[in-house]
C-alpha positions in Angstrom: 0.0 0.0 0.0 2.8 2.3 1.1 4.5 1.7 -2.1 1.1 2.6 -4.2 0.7 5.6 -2.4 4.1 6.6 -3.5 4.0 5.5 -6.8 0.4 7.7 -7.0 2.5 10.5 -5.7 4.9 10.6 -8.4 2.1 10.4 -11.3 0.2 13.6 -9.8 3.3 15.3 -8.6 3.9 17.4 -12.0 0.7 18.8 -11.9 0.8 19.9 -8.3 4.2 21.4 -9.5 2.2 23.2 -12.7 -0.8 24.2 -10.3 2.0 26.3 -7.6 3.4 27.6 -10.2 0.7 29.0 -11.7 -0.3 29.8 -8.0 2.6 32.2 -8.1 1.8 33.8 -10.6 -1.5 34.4 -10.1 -0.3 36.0 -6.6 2.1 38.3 -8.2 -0.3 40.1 -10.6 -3.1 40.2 -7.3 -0.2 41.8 -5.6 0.5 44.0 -8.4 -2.8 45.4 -9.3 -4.4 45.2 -5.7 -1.9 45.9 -2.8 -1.6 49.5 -3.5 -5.3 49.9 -2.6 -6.6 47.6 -0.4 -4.4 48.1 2.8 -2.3 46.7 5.0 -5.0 44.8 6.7 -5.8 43.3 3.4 -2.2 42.9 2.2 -1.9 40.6 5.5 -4.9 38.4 5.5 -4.1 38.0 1.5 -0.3 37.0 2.4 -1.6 34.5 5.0 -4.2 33.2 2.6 -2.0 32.7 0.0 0.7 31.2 1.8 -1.8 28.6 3.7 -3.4 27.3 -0.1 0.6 27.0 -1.6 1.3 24.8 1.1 -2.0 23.3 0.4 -1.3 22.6 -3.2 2.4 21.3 -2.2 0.8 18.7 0.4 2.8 20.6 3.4 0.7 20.4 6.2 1.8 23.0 9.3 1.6 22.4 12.3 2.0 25.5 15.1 3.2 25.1 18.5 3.3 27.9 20.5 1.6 31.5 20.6 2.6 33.3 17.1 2.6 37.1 17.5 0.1 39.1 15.7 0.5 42.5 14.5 -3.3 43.6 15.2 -5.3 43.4 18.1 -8.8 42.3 18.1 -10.4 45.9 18.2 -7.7 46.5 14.9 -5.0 48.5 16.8 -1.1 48.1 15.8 0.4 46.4 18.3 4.2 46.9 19.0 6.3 45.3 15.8 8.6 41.9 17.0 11.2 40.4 15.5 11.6 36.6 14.6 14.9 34.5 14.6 14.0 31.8 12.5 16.4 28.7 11.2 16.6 27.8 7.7 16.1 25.0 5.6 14.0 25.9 2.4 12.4 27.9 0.0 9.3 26.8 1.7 10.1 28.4 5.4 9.1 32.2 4.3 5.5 30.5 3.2 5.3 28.2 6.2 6.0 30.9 8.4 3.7 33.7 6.8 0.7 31.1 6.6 0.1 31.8 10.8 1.7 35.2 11.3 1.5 38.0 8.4 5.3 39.0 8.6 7.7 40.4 6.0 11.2 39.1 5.8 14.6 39.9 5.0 16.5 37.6 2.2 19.7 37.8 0.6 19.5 40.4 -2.5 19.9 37.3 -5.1 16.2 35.9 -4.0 14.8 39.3 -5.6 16.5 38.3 -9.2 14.6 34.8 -9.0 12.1 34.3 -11.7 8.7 34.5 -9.9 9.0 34.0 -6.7 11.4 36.7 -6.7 9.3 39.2 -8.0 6.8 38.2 -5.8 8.7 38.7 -3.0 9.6 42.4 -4.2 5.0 42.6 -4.3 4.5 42.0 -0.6 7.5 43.8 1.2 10.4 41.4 1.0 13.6 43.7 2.7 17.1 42.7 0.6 20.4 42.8 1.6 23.7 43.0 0.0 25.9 40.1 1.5 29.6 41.3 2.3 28.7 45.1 1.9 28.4 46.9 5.3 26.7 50.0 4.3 24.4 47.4 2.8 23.2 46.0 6.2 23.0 49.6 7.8 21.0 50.1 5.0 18.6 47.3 5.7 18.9 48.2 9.1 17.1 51.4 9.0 14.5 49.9 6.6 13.8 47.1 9.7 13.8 49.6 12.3 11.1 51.8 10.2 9.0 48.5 9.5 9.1 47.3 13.6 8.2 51.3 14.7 5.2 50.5 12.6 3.8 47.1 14.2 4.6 44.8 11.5 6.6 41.4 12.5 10.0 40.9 10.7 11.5 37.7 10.1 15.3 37.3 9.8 17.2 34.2 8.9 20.5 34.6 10.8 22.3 31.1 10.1 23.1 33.2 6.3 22.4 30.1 4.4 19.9 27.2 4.6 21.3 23.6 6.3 19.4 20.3 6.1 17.5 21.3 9.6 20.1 18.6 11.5 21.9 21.5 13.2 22.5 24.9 13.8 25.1 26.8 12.2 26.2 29.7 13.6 23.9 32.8 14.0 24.7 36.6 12.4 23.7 39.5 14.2 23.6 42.6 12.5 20.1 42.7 11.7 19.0 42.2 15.1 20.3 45.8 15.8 17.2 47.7 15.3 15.2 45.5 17.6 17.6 46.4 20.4 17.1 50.1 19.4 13.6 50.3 20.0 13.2 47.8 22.6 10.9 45.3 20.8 10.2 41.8 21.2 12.6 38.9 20.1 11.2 35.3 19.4 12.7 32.7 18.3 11.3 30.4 16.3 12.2 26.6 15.6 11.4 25.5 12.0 11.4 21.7 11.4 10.1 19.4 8.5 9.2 15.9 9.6 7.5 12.9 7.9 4.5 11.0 10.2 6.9 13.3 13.2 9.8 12.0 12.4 12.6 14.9 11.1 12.6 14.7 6.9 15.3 16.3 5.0 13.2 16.3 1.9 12.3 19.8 2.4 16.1 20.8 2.5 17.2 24.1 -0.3 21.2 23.1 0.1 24.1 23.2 -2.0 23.6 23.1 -6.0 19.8 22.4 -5.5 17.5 24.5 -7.9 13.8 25.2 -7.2 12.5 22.7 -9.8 14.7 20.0 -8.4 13.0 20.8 -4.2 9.6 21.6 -5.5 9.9 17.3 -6.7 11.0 16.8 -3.6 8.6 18.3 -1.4 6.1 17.1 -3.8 6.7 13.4 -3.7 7.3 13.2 -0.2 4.4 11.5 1.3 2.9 12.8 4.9 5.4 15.7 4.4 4.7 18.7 7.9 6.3 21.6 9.1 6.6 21.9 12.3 6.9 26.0 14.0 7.8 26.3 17.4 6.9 29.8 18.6 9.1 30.2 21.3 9.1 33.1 23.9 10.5 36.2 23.5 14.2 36.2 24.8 14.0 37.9 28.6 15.4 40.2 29.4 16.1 41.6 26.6 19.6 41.6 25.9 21.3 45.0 25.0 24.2 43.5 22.8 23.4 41.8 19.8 25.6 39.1 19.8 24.4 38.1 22.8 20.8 38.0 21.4 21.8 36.2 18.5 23.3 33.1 20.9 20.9 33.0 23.4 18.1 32.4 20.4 19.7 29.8 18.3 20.3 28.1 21.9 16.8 28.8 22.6 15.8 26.8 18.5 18.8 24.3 19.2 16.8 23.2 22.4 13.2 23.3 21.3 14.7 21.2 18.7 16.9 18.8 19.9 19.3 19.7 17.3 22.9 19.9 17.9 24.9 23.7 17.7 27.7 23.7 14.9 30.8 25.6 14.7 32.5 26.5 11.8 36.0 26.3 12.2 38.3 29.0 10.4 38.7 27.0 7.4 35.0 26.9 6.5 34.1 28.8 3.3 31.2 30.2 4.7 32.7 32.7 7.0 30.8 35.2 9.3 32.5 38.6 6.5 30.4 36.7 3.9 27.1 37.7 5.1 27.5 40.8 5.9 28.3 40.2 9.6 31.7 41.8 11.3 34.0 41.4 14.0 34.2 44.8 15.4 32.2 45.4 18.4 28.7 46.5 18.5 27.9 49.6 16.3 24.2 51.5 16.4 21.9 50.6 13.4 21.3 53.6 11.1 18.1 55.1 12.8 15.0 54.5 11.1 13.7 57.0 8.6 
């Protein structure tokens, strides 16, 4: 039966590929000709929507634990702006994360070049940063600091890169600056793919991987879930940044029961290559 059910998978699996993809497209030119009018209420609830039916059409199922922050209130008031440490595995963790919570995230500059979902991306608020350019991340700074003073939830990715979700890597933290500056909440938040609860790597963005290659993946991996721990906001709040940055990947790292990895110096990956710098802490550029 197991091996039917697998074999049905991979028959129907291009055309749930063909139906995101049109999906995407479809939520570009809604983004395009309707989020200049219809608000940031609307912008929101049409962010979460869309996000909730693209895991629907990819047979990702999510599954929240926790309290997720909300930008509005029941009576509609802006409620103070937070800031999510998130780990990284996929393409799929902005879309997992945005289908509870209606946040707008920060991504390397080469996302916004991606055919698609890079343009979509640019639609519904996506901030960019230049990797390895300092002035770069001040920049982005400011534009996170103006986004939190307004109530809206920011997620950041601070590993840099994307692992299989067995460990942590290392966590940058420039662009937790402006949360320090105006006080706000940090949560971490543990992201985790699993199959029938057990962790799945078939979800993994690594490497030489390109997006038609993980959208078969995700596609044909039966019972595939995402699991987001919502995890309390780290008190008290810390007034370095580096010291934000380690006490939430240890927060992730334990909700997880994943192990914390270390690069050593000879790892290509280094800290300079994300924008992130050795000097000690510097103020963010204030929000304008």
């Amino acid at each position: 039966m197991a091996r039917l059910y697998r074999l049905g998978l991979y028959l129907v699996a291009p055309l749930f590929i063909a139906v995101a993809l049109l999906h995407l497209v479809l939520g570009l030119a809604y983004a395009v000709l309707c989020f200049g009018w219809i608000g940031r209420r609307g912008r929101d609830a049409a962010v979460v929507a869309w996000s909730r039916l693209l895991l629907l059409i990819m047979g990702v199922r999510v599954q929240s634990i926790g309290e997720s922050p909300c930008a509005w209130s029941g009576r509609g008031e802006v409620r103070p702006g937070s800031l999510l440490l998130v780990n990284h595995t996929s393409w799929l963790d902005v879309f997992a994360l945005a289908a509870v919570v209606p946040a707008r995230f920060v991504a390397k500059a080469e996302v916004g070049r991606w055919p698609f979902v890079g343009w979509l991306a640019i639609s519904v608020g996506t901030l960019f940063v230049e990797r390895g350019r300092r002035h770069a991340v001040v920049h982005t700074n400011g534009q996170v600091g103006a986004r939190l003073a307004c109530g809206q939830v920011i997620g950041i990715f601070p590993e840099g890169t994307t692992t299989d979700g067995s460990r942590l890597l290392p966590f940058h933290a420039n662009l937790v600056q402006p949360a320090i500056d105006l006080g706000v909440a940090m949560r971490p938040v543990g992201l985790r793919f699993t199959q029938r609860g057990e962790f799945s790597r078939a979800a993994m963005f690594i490497d030489d991987m390109n997006l038609m290659q993980s959208m078969w993946r995700i596609a044909t991996a039966p019972h595939l879930a995402v699991e987001l721990h919502w995890l309390p906001a780290i008190e008290p709040a810390p007034t370095n940044r580096h010291a934000a940055a380690r006490a939430a990947r240890s927060a992730i790292a334990q909700a997880l029961g994943i192990p914390l990895f270390e690069r050593s110096m000879r790892d290509d990956f280094s800290p300079a290559a994300d924008g992130e710098d050795t000097s000690p802490d510097t103020r963010s550029a204030p929000a304008s």
